[in-house]
C-alpha positions as CSV (number, residue, x, y, z in Angstrom):
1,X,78.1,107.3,-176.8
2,X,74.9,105.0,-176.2
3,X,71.6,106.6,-176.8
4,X,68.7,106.9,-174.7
5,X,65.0,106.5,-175.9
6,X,63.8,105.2,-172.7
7,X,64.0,105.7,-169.2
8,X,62.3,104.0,-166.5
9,X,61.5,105.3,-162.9
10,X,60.6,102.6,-160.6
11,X,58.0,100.5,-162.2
12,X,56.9,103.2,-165.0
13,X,59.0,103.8,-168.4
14,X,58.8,106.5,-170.2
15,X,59.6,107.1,-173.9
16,X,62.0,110.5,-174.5
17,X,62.7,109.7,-177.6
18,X,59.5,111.3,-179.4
19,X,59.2,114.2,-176.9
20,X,58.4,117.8,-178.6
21,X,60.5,119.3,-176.3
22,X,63.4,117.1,-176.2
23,X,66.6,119.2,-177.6
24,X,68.1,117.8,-180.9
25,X,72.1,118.1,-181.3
26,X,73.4,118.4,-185.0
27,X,75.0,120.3,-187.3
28,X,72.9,123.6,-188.8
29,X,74.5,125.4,-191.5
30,X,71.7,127.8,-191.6
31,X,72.8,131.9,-191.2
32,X,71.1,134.9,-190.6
33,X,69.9,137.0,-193.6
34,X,72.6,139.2,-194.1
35,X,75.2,136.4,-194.4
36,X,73.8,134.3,-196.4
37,X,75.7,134.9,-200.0
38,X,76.5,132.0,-201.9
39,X,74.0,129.0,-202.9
40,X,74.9,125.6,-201.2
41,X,74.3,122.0,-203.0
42,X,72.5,119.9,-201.1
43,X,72.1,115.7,-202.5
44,X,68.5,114.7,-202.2
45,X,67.3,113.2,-199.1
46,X,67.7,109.3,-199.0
47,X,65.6,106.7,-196.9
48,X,68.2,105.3,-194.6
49,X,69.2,109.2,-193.6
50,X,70.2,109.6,-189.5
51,X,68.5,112.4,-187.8
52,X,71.5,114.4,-187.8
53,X,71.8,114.5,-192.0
54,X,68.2,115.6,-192.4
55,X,68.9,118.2,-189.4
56,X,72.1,119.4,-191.4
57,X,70.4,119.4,-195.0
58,X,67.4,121.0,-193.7
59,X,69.8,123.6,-192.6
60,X,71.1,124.2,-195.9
61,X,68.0,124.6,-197.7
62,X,67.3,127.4,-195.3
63,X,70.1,129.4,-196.0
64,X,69.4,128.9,-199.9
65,X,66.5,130.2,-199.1
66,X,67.7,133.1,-197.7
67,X,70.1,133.7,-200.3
68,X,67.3,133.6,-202.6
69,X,65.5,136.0,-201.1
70,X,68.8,138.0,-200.9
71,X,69.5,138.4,-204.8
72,X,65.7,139.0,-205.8
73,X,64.9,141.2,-203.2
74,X,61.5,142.1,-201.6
75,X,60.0,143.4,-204.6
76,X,56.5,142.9,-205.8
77,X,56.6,141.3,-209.2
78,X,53.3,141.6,-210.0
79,X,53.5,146.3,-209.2
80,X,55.7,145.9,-212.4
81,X,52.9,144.1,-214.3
82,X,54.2,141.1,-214.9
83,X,53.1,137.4,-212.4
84,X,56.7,135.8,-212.1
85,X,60.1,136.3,-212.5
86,X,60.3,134.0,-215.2
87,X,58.0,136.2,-217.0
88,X,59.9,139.5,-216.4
89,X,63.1,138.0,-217.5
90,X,61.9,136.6,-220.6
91,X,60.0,140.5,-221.7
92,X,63.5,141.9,-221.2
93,X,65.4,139.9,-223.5
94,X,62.5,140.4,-226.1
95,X,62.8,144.0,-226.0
96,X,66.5,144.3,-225.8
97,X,68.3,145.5,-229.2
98,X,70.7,143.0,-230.8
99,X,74.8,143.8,-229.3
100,X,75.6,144.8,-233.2
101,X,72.8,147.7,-234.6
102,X,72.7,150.7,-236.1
103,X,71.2,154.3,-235.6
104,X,69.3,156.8,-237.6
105,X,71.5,160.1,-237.7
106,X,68.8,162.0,-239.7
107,X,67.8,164.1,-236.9
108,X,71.3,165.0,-235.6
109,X,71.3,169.2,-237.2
110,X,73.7,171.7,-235.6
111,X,72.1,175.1,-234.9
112,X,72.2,176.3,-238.5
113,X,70.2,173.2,-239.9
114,X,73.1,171.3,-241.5
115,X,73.5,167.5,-240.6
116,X,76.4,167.0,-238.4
117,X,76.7,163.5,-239.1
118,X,75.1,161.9,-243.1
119,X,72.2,161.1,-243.0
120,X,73.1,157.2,-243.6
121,X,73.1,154.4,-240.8
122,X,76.1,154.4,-239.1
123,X,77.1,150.7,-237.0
124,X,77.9,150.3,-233.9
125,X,81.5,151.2,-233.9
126,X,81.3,154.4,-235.1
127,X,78.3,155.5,-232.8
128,X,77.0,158.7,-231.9
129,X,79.0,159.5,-228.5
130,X,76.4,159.3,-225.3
131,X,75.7,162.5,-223.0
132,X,78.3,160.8,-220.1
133,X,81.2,160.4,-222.6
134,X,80.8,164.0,-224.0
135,X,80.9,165.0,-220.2
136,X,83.7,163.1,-219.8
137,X,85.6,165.1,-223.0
138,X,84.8,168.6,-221.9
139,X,86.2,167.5,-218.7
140,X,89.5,166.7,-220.2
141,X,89.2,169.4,-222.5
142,X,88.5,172.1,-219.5
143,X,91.4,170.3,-217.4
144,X,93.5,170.7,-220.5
145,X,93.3,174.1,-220.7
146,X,93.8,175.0,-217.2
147,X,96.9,173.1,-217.3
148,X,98.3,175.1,-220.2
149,X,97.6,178.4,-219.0
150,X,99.3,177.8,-216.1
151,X,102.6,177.2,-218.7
152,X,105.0,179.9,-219.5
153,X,105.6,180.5,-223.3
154,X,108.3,178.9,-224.8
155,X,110.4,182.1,-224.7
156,X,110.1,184.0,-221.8
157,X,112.0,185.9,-219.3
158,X,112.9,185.9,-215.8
159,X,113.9,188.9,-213.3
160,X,117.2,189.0,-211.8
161,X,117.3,187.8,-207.7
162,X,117.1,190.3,-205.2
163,X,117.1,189.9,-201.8
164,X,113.4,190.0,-201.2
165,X,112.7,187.8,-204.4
166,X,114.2,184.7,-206.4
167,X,115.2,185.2,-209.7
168,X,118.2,184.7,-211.9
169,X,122.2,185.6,-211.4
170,X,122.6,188.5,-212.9
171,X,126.0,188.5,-215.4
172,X,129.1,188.3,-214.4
173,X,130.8,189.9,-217.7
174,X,134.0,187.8,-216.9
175,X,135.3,190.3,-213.5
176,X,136.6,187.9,-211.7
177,X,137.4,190.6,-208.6
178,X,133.5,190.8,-208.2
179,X,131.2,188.7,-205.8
180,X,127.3,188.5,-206.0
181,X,126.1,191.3,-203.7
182,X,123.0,190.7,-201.8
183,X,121.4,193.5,-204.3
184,X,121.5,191.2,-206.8
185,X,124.4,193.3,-208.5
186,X,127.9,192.3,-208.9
187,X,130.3,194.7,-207.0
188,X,133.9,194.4,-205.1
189,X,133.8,192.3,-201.5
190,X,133.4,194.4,-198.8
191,X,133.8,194.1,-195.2
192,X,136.6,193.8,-192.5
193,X,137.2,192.0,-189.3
194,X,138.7,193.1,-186.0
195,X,141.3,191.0,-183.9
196,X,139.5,189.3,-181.1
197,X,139.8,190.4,-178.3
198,X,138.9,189.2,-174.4
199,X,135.2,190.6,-174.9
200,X,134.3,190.3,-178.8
201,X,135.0,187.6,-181.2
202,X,137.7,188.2,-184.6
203,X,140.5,187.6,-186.1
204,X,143.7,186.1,-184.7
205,X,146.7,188.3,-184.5
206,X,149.2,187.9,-186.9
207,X,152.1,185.2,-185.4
208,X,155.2,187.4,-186.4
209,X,156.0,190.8,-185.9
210,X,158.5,191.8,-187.5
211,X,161.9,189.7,-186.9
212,X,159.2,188.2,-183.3
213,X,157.7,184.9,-183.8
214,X,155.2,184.0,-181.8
215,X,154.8,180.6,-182.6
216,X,157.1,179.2,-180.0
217,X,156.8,178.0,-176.6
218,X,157.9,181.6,-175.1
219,X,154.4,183.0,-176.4
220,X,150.9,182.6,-175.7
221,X,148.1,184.0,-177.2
222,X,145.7,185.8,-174.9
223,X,143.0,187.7,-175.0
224,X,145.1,190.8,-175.4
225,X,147.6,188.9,-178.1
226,X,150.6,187.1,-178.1
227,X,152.0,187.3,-174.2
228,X,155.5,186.2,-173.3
229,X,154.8,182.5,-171.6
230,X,154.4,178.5,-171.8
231,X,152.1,177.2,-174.2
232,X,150.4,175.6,-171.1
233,X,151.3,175.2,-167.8
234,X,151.6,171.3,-166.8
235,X,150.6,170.8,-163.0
236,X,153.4,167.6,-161.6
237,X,151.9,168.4,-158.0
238,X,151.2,165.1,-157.4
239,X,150.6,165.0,-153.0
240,X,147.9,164.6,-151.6
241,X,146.9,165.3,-147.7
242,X,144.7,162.8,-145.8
243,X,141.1,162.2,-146.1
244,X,138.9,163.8,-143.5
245,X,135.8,164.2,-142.8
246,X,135.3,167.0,-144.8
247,X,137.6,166.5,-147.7
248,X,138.9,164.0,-150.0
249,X,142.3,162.4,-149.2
250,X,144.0,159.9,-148.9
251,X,143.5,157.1,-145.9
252,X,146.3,157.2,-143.6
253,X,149.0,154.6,-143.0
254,X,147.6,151.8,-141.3
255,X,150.5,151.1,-138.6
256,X,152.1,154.5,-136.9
257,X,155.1,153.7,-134.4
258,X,154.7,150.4,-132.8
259,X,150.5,151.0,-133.2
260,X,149.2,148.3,-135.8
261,X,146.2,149.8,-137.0
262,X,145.0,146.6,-139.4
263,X,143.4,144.8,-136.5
264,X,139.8,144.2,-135.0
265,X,141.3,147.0,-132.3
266,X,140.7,149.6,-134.8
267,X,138.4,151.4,-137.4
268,X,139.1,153.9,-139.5
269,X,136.3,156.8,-139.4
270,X,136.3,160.1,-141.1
271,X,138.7,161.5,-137.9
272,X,141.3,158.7,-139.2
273,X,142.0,155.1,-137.0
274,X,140.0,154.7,-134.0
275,X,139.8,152.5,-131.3
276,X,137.2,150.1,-132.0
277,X,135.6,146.6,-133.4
278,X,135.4,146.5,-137.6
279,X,131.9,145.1,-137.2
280,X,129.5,143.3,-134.8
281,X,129.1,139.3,-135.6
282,X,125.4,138.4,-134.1
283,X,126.1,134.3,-132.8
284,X,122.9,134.5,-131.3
285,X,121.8,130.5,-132.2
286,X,118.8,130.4,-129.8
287,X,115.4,130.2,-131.3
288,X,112.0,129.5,-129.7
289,X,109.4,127.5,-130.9
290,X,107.0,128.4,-133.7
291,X,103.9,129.4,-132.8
292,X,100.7,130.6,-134.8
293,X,101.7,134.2,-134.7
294,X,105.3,133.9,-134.6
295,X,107.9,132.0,-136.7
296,X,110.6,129.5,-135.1
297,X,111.2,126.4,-134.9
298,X,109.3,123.1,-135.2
299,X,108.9,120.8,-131.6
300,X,108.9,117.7,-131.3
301,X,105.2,117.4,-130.6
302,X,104.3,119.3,-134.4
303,X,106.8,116.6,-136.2
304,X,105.3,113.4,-134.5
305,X,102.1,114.7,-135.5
306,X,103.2,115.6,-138.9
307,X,104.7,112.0,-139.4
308,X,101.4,110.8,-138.4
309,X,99.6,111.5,-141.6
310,X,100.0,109.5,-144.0
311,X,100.2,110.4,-147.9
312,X,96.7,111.6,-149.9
313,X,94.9,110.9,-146.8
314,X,91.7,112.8,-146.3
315,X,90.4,112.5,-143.1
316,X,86.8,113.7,-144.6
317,X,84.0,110.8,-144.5
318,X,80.1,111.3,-145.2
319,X,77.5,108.7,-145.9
320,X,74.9,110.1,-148.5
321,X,71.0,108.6,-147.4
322,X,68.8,107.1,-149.9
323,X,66.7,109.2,-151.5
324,X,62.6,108.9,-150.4
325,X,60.0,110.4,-151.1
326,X,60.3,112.8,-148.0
327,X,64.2,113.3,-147.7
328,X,67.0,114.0,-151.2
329,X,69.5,111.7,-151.1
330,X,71.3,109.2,-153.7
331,X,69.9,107.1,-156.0
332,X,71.2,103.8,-158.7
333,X,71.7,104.0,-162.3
334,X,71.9,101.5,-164.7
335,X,71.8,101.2,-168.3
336,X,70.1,98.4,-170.5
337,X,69.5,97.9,-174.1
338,X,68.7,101.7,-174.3
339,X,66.4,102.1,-170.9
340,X,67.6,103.8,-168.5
341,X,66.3,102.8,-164.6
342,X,66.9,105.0,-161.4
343,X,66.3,102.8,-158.4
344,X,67.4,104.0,-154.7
């Protein structure tokens, strides 16, 4: 796209190119504070740079500089008694202890004045434990103990199962006529079960009596026992009356007599076959013109004047006036060697 410096209205140019106003379109990889978090290289500024480059390295410089300010923080150096970073940084590794040194245990006397450690220099990897990492012992220690008191001793006992409490099966002492009582003791089974009967659930009757057996297709078992009878009863009933109106049926023979009932003479309606048409055909072609309330169909005088348009026309003219210094209207652009000129 061509760039405009200059534009000229009428007789008068004017240059746009230097305005302090004008609105510059680049690329800005500046951020706010709280997103700037990493520092960005930026290659030094050259001579022959496009407006855009210095816009977009600018940019960058600006969010270093926020980062910056990020990772120091607001602090005032010099409330700390020092007058730059540099300065601070450099007292600290001064007055920092070598990684590998050693301690004096001299002073380290349990309550009764003996040492608890000799009184020699002891290195660094076999140092006095800090305050946190004793912490950190009892803590183990304390969770230690609470986890063994809550441990049975190796030999221990257990109480038998009752039925308000678990516990352990009591022994059996090899009677195998026994069963597990819900006492928790071991006694004979007890308990016995009625024959069902019509009202109350039970036992089934025994299926021979004697030199009777029941199980045969002259006995049933019923509510009262085993009753002389089929197994089942098998229903071969297989007629069925005429539908009705009220009932379920069968439809009735189409033809009775010489009366053929499968014709447009008849219908058959919950009474049976009736005089009558099997449905009503509507051959009503006739259709009156469309209107703009009412569909039908097109006339002659709507298709004529639907052939009449032709295709993308748009009937829909307007001259726009030249623009003067009393009325809007239009006005001429053109474009020359980066100078714009509006002419009506």
């Amino acid at each position: 796209m061509a760039q405009v410096d200059k534009i000229q209205i009428g007789t008068t140019t004017y240059d746009i190119l230097q305005s302090e106003d004008a609105i510059f379109t680049g690329i800005s990889n500046d951020t706010d504070d709280s997103s700037a978090s990493n520092w960005t290289n930026v290659t030094k500024l050259a001579s022959s740079e496009t407006n855009g480059s210095i816009f977009t390295k600018i940019s960058s410089m600006f969010k270093n500089i926020r980062y910056l300010y990020k990772i120091i923080g607001d602090l005032d150096i010099g409330s700390v008694g020092y007058s730059s970073i540099g300065e601070a940084i450099s007292d600290l590794k001064d007055n920092k202890s070598d990684k590998d040194h050693t301690h004096d245990t001299s002073t380290l006397k349990a309550s009764d004045g003996t040492d608890l450690i000799s009184n020699t220099q002891i290195s660094d990897s076999t140092h006095v434990p800090s305050s946190l990492l004793v912490k950190q012992m009892n803590d183990t220690l304390t969770s230690l103990v609470t986890a063994v008191n809550n441990k049975a001793d190796v030999n221990h006992t257990h109480n038998v199962a009752t039925r308000t409490s678990a516990g352990f099966m009591p022994n059996l002492n090899g009677d195998s006529t026994k069963c597990l009582l819900g006492d928790g003791s071991w006694g004979a089974a007890g308990g016995t079960y009625s024959t069902f009967t019509s009202s109350a659930a039970g036992l089934a009757p025994a299926a021979k009596n004697g030199s009777t057996s029941y199980l045969s297709s002259a006995y049933v078992l019923t509510g009262a026992g085993w009753k002389a009878g089929d197994k089942y009863n098998t229903d071969t009933n297989t007629t069925y009356a005429n539908f009705t109106s009220a009932a379920a049926g069968l439809a009735p023979a189409a033809k009775s007599g010489n009366t053929n009932y499968a014709t447009t003479a008849y219908v058959l309606t919950g009474a049976g076959w009736a005089a009558g048409t099997k449905y009503n055909v509507d051959n009503n072609t006739t259709y009156a013109a469309v209107t703009t309330s009412t569909n039908g169909l097109m006339s002659a005088a709507d298709k004529i004047k639907l052939n009449s348009i032709q295709a993308s026309a748009n009937k829909y003219t307007y001259t726009l006036p030249a623009a003067s210094s009393n009325a809007l209207g239009g006005i001429k652009a053109s474009y020359s060697n980066g100078t714009l000129t509006l002419s009506v």
